[in-house]
N, C-alpha and C positions, 0 to 999 in steps of 0.2 A: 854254098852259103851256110854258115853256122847257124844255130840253131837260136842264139843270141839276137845275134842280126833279122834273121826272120821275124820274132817276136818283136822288136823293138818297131821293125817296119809294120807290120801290122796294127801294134796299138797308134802308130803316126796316123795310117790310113785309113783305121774307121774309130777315129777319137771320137768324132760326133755321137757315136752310137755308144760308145762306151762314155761319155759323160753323160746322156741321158743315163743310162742303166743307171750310171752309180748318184746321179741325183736323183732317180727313182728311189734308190735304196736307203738316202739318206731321209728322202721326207718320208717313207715309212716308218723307218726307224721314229723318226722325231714323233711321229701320231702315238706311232706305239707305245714308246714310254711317255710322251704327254699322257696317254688315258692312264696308263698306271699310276701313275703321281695326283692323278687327278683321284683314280677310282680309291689309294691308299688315302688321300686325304679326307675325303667324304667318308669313306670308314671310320678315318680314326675320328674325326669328328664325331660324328652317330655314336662311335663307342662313348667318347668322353660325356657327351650329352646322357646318353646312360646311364653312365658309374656318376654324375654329378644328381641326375634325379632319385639315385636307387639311396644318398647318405653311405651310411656304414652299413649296408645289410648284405650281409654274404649271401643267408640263404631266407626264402620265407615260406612257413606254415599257413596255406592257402585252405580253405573249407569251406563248400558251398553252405552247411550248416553250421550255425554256431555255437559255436563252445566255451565250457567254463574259461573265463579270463584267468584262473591259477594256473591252467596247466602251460602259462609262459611263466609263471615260475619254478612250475615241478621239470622243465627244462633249462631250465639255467642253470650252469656249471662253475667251476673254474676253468678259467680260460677260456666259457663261452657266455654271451650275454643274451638274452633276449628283453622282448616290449609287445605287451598287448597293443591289438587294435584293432577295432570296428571299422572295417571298410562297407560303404556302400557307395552306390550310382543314383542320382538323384536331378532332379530339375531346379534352379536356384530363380526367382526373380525377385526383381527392385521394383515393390511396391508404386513408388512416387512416376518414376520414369515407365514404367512396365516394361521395362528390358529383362531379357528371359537370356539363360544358358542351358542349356542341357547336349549329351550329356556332363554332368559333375561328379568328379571324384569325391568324394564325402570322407571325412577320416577323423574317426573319433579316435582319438591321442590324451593321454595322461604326460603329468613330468616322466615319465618311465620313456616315453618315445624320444625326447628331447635328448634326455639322460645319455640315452642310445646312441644318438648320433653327436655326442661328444657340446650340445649345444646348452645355453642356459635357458630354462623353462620358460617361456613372456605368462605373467600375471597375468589369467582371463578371470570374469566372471561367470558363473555359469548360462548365459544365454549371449557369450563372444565369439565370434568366428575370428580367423582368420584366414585372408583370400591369398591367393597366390596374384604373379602381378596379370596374367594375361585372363583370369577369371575379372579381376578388377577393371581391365581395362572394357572386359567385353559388356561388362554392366553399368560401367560407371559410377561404378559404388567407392566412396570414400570415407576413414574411421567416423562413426555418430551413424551412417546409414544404416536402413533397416533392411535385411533380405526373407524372403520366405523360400522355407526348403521343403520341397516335397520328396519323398522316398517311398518303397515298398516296405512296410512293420510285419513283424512276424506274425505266421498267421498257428494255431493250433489245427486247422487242417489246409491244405494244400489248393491252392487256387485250382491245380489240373487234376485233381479226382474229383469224383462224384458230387463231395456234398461241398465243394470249396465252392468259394465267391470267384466268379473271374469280373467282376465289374467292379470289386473294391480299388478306387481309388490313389488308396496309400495313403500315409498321415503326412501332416505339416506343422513344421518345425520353425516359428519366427527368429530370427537370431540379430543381434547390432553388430556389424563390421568394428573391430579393436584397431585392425592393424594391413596391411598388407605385408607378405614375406617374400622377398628377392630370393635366386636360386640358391646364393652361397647360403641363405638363412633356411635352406629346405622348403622354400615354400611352392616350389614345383617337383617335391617328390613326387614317385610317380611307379608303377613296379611294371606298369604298361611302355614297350619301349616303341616310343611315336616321334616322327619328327614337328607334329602339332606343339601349338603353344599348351602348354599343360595349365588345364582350370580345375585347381584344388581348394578345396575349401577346408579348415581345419575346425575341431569343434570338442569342447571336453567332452572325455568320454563318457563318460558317467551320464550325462546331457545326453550326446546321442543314442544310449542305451536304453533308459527311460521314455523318451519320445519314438520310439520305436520298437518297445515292447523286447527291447534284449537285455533286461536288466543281470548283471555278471557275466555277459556274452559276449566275445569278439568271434570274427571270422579270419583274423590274422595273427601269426605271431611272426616276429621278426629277427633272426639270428645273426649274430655277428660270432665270429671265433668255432673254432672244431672243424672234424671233418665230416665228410656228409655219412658215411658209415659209420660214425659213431652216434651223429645225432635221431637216426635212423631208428639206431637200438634203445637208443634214451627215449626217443618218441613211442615204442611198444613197449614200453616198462611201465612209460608213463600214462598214457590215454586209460582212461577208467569209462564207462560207459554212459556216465550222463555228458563227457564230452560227444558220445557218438549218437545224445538224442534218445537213446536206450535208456530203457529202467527195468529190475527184475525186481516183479513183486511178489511175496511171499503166499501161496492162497490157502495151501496145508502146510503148519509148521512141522519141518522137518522130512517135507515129501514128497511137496509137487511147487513149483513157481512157475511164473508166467512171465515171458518176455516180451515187452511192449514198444512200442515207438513211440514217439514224438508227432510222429506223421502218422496218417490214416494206414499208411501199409510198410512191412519190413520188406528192404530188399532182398535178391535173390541170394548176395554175398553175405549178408546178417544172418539168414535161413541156414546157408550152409554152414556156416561158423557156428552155429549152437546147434546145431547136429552134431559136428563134431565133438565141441565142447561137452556132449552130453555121453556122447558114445565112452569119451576114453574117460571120466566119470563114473562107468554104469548104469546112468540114466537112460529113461526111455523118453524119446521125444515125439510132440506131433504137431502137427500147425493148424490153425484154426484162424477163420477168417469173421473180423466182428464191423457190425458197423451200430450205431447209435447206442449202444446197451454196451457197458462192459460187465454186469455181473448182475443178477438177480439175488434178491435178499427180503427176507423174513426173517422179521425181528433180528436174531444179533447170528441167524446163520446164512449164509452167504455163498453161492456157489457161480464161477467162473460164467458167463454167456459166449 
Protein backbone atom coordinates (compact mmCIF):
# COMPACT_ATOMS: atom_id res chain seq x y z
CA UNK A 1 0.00 0.00 0.00
CA UNK A 2 1.33 3.46 -0.99
CA UNK A 3 2.02 5.80 1.37
CA UNK A 4 -0.80 8.17 -0.33
CA UNK A 5 -3.26 5.69 0.12
CA UNK A 6 -2.52 5.03 3.72
CA UNK A 7 -2.90 8.55 4.69
CA UNK A 8 -5.84 9.23 2.92
CA UNK A 9 -7.46 6.04 4.69
CA UNK A 10 -6.66 7.15 7.87
CA UNK A 11 -7.80 10.72 7.86
CA UNK A 12 -11.39 8.78 6.47
CA UNK A 13 -11.20 6.63 9.55
CA UNK A 14 -10.67 8.82 12.42
CA UNK A 15 -12.09 12.24 10.80
CA UNK A 16 -14.19 12.39 14.05
CA UNK A 17 -11.10 13.05 15.92
CA UNK A 18 -9.41 15.19 13.69
CA UNK A 19 -12.53 17.48 13.18
CA UNK A 20 -12.61 18.02 16.80
CA UNK A 21 -8.70 18.80 17.01
CA UNK A 22 -9.12 21.21 14.19
CA UNK A 23 -12.29 22.93 15.79
CA UNK A 24 -10.45 22.94 18.88
CA UNK A 25 -7.81 24.91 17.16
CA UNK A 26 -10.09 27.14 15.35
CA UNK A 27 -12.03 28.37 18.58
CA UNK A 28 -8.59 28.99 20.13
CA UNK A 29 -7.42 30.69 17.62
CA UNK A 30 -10.67 33.00 17.43
CA UNK A 31 -10.45 33.65 21.59
CA UNK A 32 -6.89 34.49 20.95
CA UNK A 33 -7.14 37.12 18.64
CA UNK A 34 -10.54 38.31 19.88
CA UNK A 35 -8.47 39.40 23.34
CA UNK A 36 -5.91 40.94 21.07
CA UNK A 37 -8.40 43.23 19.17
CA UNK A 38 -10.13 43.71 22.25
CA UNK A 39 -6.91 44.16 24.58
CA UNK A 40 -5.29 46.80 21.34
CA UNK A 41 -8.56 48.46 21.45
CA UNK A 42 -8.85 49.39 25.05
CA UNK A 43 -5.24 50.62 24.70
CA UNK A 44 -5.62 52.67 22.02
CA UNK A 45 -8.64 53.97 23.57
CA UNK A 46 -6.78 54.84 27.14
CA UNK A 47 -3.95 56.25 24.90
CA UNK A 48 -6.29 58.67 23.08
CA UNK A 49 -8.24 59.62 26.21
CA UNK A 50 -4.70 60.66 27.35
CA UNK A 51 -3.27 62.74 24.65
CA UNK A 52 -7.04 64.30 24.52
CA UNK A 53 -6.66 65.35 28.40
CA UNK A 54 -2.92 66.21 28.41
CA UNK A 55 -3.91 69.35 25.11
CA UNK A 56 -0.51 70.30 23.53
CA UNK A 57 1.88 69.33 26.30
CA UNK A 58 4.79 67.39 25.33
CA UNK A 59 6.61 67.46 28.48
CA UNK A 60 5.62 69.13 32.19
CA UNK A 61 7.90 70.87 34.92
CA UNK A 62 6.24 69.32 38.05
CA UNK A 63 7.54 70.68 41.82
CA UNK A 64 6.38 69.90 45.02
CA UNK A 65 7.51 73.42 45.88
CA UNK A 66 6.64 76.54 44.27
CA UNK A 67 8.42 78.51 42.04
CA UNK A 68 8.89 81.92 40.54
CA UNK A 69 6.05 81.97 37.55
CA UNK A 70 9.13 83.78 35.20
CA UNK A 71 11.00 80.82 35.07
CA UNK A 72 8.28 79.58 32.34
CA UNK A 73 9.53 82.27 30.53
CA UNK A 74 13.36 82.07 31.06
CA UNK A 75 12.40 78.66 29.43
CA UNK A 76 10.82 79.37 26.54
CA UNK A 77 12.65 79.10 23.15
CA UNK A 78 12.25 79.15 19.62
CA UNK A 79 10.68 76.21 18.70
CA UNK A 80 9.68 75.68 22.29
CA UNK A 81 6.60 77.16 24.07
CA UNK A 82 5.78 76.89 27.63
CA UNK A 83 2.52 78.21 30.29
CA UNK A 84 2.63 78.82 33.93
CA UNK A 85 0.46 77.14 36.28
CA UNK A 86 -0.79 76.65 39.86
CA UNK A 87 -1.98 73.15 40.37
CA UNK A 88 -3.44 72.20 43.41
CA UNK A 89 -5.98 69.36 45.02
CA UNK A 90 -8.78 70.67 46.86
CA UNK A 91 -12.49 69.90 48.12
CA UNK A 92 -15.05 71.98 46.06
CA UNK A 93 -18.80 72.30 47.54
CA UNK A 94 -22.29 73.81 46.34
CA UNK A 95 -23.21 75.85 49.11
CA UNK A 96 -27.25 75.84 48.24
CA UNK A 97 -27.49 71.99 47.62
CA UNK A 98 -24.42 71.02 50.01
CA UNK A 99 -23.12 68.70 47.35
CA UNK A 100 -19.41 68.18 47.96
CA UNK A 101 -16.35 66.75 45.39
CA UNK A 102 -13.31 65.93 46.40
CA UNK A 103 -10.68 64.99 45.44
CA UNK A 104 -10.54 68.39 42.71
CA UNK A 105 -8.09 69.22 40.38
CA UNK A 106 -7.67 73.01 41.00
CA UNK A 107 -5.64 74.86 38.01
CA UNK A 108 -4.81 78.24 38.16
CA UNK A 109 -4.30 79.28 34.31
CA UNK A 110 -3.61 82.73 32.68
CA UNK A 111 -4.39 83.59 28.78
CA UNK A 112 -0.70 81.98 28.61
CA UNK A 113 -2.29 78.36 29.24
CA UNK A 114 -5.16 78.78 26.65
CA UNK A 115 -2.60 80.40 24.30
CA UNK A 116 -0.71 77.09 24.74
CA UNK A 117 -3.14 74.76 23.84
CA UNK A 118 -3.84 76.51 20.53
CA UNK A 119 -7.41 77.79 22.18
CA UNK A 120 -9.08 81.42 22.54
CA UNK A 121 -8.92 82.62 26.13
CA UNK A 122 -12.95 82.72 27.75
CA UNK A 123 -13.29 86.24 29.56
CA UNK A 124 -13.29 85.55 33.45
CA UNK A 125 -13.70 87.71 36.15
CA UNK A 126 -11.44 87.43 38.90
CA UNK A 127 -13.64 85.19 41.25
CA UNK A 128 -14.82 82.75 37.87
CA UNK A 129 -14.31 79.20 37.73
CA UNK A 130 -14.62 77.13 35.34
CA UNK A 131 -15.96 73.29 35.84
CA UNK A 132 -15.23 70.65 33.64
CA UNK A 133 -18.50 68.62 32.71
CA UNK A 134 -18.34 65.57 35.13
CA UNK A 135 -17.10 67.98 38.16
CA UNK A 136 -20.53 69.83 36.96
CA UNK A 137 -22.47 67.19 36.83
CA UNK A 138 -21.33 65.67 40.26
CA UNK A 139 -22.42 69.04 41.86
CA UNK A 140 -24.84 70.14 40.04
CA UNK A 141 -23.68 73.32 39.65
CA UNK A 142 -24.80 75.47 36.68
CA UNK A 143 -23.22 79.27 35.14
CA UNK A 144 -24.61 82.11 38.23
CA UNK A 145 -23.86 79.15 41.04
CA UNK A 146 -21.75 79.66 43.91
CA UNK A 147 -19.00 77.04 44.90
CA UNK A 148 -16.47 77.15 47.79
CA UNK A 149 -13.09 75.69 47.38
CA UNK A 150 -11.02 74.66 50.17
CA UNK A 151 -7.19 73.85 49.59
CA UNK A 152 -3.88 73.56 51.46
CA UNK A 153 -2.09 77.67 51.45
CA UNK A 154 1.52 77.80 51.81
CA UNK A 155 2.60 77.51 55.03
CA UNK A 156 6.27 79.48 56.16
CA UNK A 157 6.96 76.36 58.18
CA UNK A 158 6.15 72.93 57.38
CA UNK A 159 3.00 71.29 58.90
CA UNK A 160 5.64 67.88 59.70
CA UNK A 161 8.34 69.61 61.72
CA UNK A 162 8.36 70.54 64.92
CA UNK A 163 6.80 73.94 65.27
CA UNK A 164 4.19 73.50 62.14
CA UNK A 165 0.51 73.47 62.64
CA UNK A 166 -0.84 69.86 61.64
CA UNK A 167 -4.58 71.07 62.52
CA UNK A 168 -4.54 74.01 60.09
CA UNK A 169 -7.42 73.63 58.05
CA UNK A 170 -6.52 75.13 54.64
CA UNK A 171 -8.12 78.32 53.24
CA UNK A 172 -11.23 78.83 51.32
CA UNK A 173 -11.70 80.31 48.20
CA UNK A 174 -15.61 81.42 47.13
CA UNK A 175 -15.73 81.46 43.41
CA UNK A 176 -19.31 81.77 40.67
CA UNK A 177 -19.43 79.09 38.04
CA UNK A 178 -18.88 81.14 34.22
CA UNK A 179 -19.12 78.33 32.35
CA UNK A 180 -18.74 74.71 32.03
CA UNK A 181 -15.85 73.20 29.46
CA UNK A 182 -16.29 70.02 27.24
CA UNK A 183 -13.17 67.75 26.49
CA UNK A 184 -12.41 69.13 22.95
CA UNK A 185 -12.50 72.83 24.93
CA UNK A 186 -9.78 71.22 27.56
CA UNK A 187 -11.86 71.23 30.18
CA UNK A 188 -10.96 67.73 31.31
CA UNK A 189 -7.23 68.34 31.26
CA UNK A 190 -5.69 66.29 33.23
CA UNK A 191 -1.75 65.17 33.51
CA UNK A 192 -3.11 62.21 35.90
CA UNK A 193 -3.81 59.42 33.35
CA UNK A 194 -7.23 57.79 34.90
CA UNK A 195 -9.88 56.15 33.32
CA UNK A 196 -12.34 58.27 36.06
CA UNK A 197 -14.43 61.16 34.77
CA UNK A 198 -11.91 63.94 35.38
CA UNK A 199 -13.42 66.94 37.99
CA UNK A 200 -11.43 70.08 37.06
CA UNK A 201 -11.95 73.18 38.03
CA UNK A 202 -10.21 76.18 36.28
CA UNK A 203 -9.61 79.62 38.09
CA UNK A 204 -7.38 82.90 37.21
CA UNK A 205 -4.25 82.53 38.22
CA UNK A 206 -3.38 85.41 39.81
CA UNK A 207 -6.94 84.54 42.08
CA UNK A 208 -5.63 81.32 43.05
CA UNK A 209 -2.21 82.74 43.99
CA UNK A 210 -3.39 85.20 46.38
CA UNK A 211 -5.98 83.09 48.07
CA UNK A 212 -3.41 80.73 48.76
CA UNK A 213 -0.56 82.74 49.74
CA UNK A 214 1.59 81.80 46.45
CA UNK A 215 1.63 85.22 45.12
CA UNK A 216 4.19 84.90 41.72
CA UNK A 217 4.28 81.14 42.30
CA UNK A 218 3.29 78.06 40.22
CA UNK A 219 4.04 74.41 40.78
CA UNK A 220 3.77 73.74 36.91
CA UNK A 221 5.22 74.61 33.91
CA UNK A 222 4.04 73.13 30.81
CA UNK A 223 6.09 72.41 27.44
CA UNK A 224 5.24 71.89 24.13
CA UNK A 225 8.16 71.65 21.20
CA UNK A 226 12.18 70.62 21.83
CA UNK A 227 13.77 67.73 23.11
CA UNK A 228 13.98 66.59 26.50
CA UNK A 229 17.93 66.92 26.55
CA UNK A 230 17.92 70.09 25.53
CA UNK A 231 15.15 71.26 27.85
CA UNK A 232 16.99 69.56 30.47
CA UNK A 233 20.11 71.96 29.94
CA UNK A 234 17.89 75.08 29.58
CA UNK A 235 16.30 73.93 32.93
CA UNK A 236 19.93 74.17 34.90
CA UNK A 237 20.91 77.45 33.17
CA UNK A 238 17.84 78.56 34.00
CA UNK A 239 16.71 77.73 37.81
CA UNK A 240 18.07 80.50 40.15
CA UNK A 241 17.65 79.83 43.73
CA UNK A 242 14.57 81.59 44.86
CA UNK A 243 12.95 79.10 42.44
CA UNK A 244 14.37 76.32 44.80
CA UNK A 245 12.89 78.17 47.99
CA UNK A 246 16.67 79.18 48.74
CA UNK A 247 18.13 82.49 49.54
CA UNK A 248 21.87 83.58 50.19
CA UNK A 249 22.14 86.34 52.57
CA UNK A 250 24.98 88.33 52.84
CA UNK A 251 26.05 88.58 56.85
CA UNK A 252 29.93 89.87 56.26
CA UNK A 253 30.27 91.95 53.11
CA UNK A 254 32.67 90.27 51.09
CA UNK A 255 33.24 87.07 53.46
CA UNK A 256 30.86 84.96 54.91
CA UNK A 257 26.90 84.34 53.59
CA UNK A 258 24.33 82.19 54.90
CA UNK A 259 22.33 79.75 53.01
CA UNK A 260 18.70 79.67 53.99
CA UNK A 261 15.42 77.83 53.15
CA UNK A 262 12.17 78.52 52.74
CA UNK A 263 11.36 75.58 55.02
CA UNK A 264 12.46 75.05 58.71
CA UNK A 265 15.39 72.64 57.36
CA UNK A 266 17.83 72.25 54.07
CA UNK A 267 17.85 68.94 52.51
CA UNK A 268 20.41 66.65 52.57
CA UNK A 269 20.98 67.22 48.46
CA UNK A 270 21.00 71.28 49.12
CA UNK A 271 23.71 70.46 51.93
CA UNK A 272 25.80 68.67 49.70
CA UNK A 273 25.58 71.01 46.83
CA UNK A 274 26.91 74.08 48.75
CA UNK A 275 29.58 72.13 50.00
CA UNK A 276 30.57 71.56 46.97
CA UNK A 277 29.78 74.92 45.65
CA UNK A 278 31.95 76.12 48.21
CA UNK A 279 34.83 73.90 48.05
CA UNK A 280 35.73 74.60 44.13
CA UNK A 281 35.18 78.43 45.26
CA UNK A 282 37.70 78.30 48.16
CA UNK A 283 35.33 78.68 50.56
CA UNK A 284 35.12 77.13 53.77
CA UNK A 285 31.69 75.83 54.82
CA UNK A 286 29.68 74.68 57.93
CA UNK A 287 26.17 73.96 58.73
CA UNK A 288 24.37 75.09 61.59
CA UNK A 289 21.05 74.22 62.88
CA UNK A 290 18.62 77.35 63.86
CA UNK A 291 15.10 77.30 65.23
CA UNK A 292 13.16 80.61 66.45
CA UNK A 293 16.02 83.22 66.25
CA UNK A 294 17.78 83.77 63.17
CA UNK A 295 20.32 86.42 64.28
CA UNK A 296 20.97 88.34 67.47
CA UNK A 297 21.50 92.27 67.25
CA UNK A 298 22.56 95.30 69.19
CA UNK A 299 21.93 98.29 67.81
CA UNK A 300 23.12 98.38 64.16
CA UNK A 301 25.65 95.23 64.72
CA UNK A 302 24.37 91.92 64.16
CA UNK A 303 25.73 88.53 64.23
CA UNK A 304 24.41 85.16 62.70
CA UNK A 305 22.41 82.77 65.76
Amino acid sequence: MRPSTLLVRSLAYYRRTHAAVVLGVAVAVAVLAGALLVGRSVRESLRALALERIGATDEALVSARPFEASLAERLAAPGRSTAPVLSLRGVVTEPSSGRRASPVEVWGVDERFWAFHGQAAPALEARDALLSPGLAEELAASPGSTLLLRAEGAREIPGSTLFGRRDDPGRALRLRVAGVRGARELGTFSLRPSQDEARGLFVPLATLQAAFARAGRVNLVLVRGGETRVLESALASALALGDLGLRLREVEPGRSWSLESDDALLGDDVVEAARAAAQETGLASSASLVYLANELRVRDASVPY
